[in-house]
C-alpha positions, 0 to 999 in steps of 0.5 A: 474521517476527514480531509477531502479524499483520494480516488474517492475514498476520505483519508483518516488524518487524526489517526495518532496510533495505529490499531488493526481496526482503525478506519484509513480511508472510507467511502460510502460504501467501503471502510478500509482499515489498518488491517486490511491493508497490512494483508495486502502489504504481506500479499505483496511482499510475498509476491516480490519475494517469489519473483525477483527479489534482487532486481533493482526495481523490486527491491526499491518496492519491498523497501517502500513496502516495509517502510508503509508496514513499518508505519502502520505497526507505529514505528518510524521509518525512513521516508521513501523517496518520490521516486522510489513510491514511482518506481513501487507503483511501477512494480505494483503494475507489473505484478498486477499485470503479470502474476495473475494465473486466473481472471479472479487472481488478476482482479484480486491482485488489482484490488491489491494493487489500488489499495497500495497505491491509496496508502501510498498517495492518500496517506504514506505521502502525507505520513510525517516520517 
């Protein structure tokens, strides 16, 4: 790891090929890997694609979140604007918010939810697309 960090979390920015064990961001007490944020990724998508899909601000966010998934499987996509990463932290909000049936499930969606926004800001940002 190196670089000074994210929401108290270092950002890996040597990584030159994404593998599913390789280590995005870490603290001490957490190592948060290619992996791990692909399921969250998916997580997502499939809450986006159960609720509204054809509103305008859905899918901006299932389009940025296609462009991240599409980064970490090595490709090079299109990179999103500031404002449609804004709008896909809206829309993560939201999710966050609304979709949650149980205390456990509003808690999981918001670990989702921080995880998304850490790619997003720490590393999709800085992304070279």
């Amino acid at each position: 790891m190196n670089e000074p960090g994210f929401m108290g979390y270092k950002i890996n920015k040597n990584v030159k090929h994404f593998l599913p064990n390789t280590v995005l961001f870490s603290n001490k007490n957490e190592r948060i890997t290619v992996a791990m944020i692909k399921n969250v990724l998916d997580y997502i998508l499939g809450i986006i694609a159960t609720r509204s899909p054809l509103v305008e601000p859905y899918k901006t966010a299932k389009t940025v979140f296609d462009a991240m998934k599409m980064v970490l499987e090595n490709k090079r996509p299109s990179k999103p604007s500031k404002e449609d990463m804004k709008t896909t932290v809206d829309v993560l909000e939201e999710i966050t918010d609304l979709s949650a049936k149980s205390k456990w499930e509003k808690e999981q969606n918001a670990r989702y939810a921080f995880l998304c926004k850490l790619m997003i800001e720490g590393l999709f940002k800085n992304e070279q697309v």
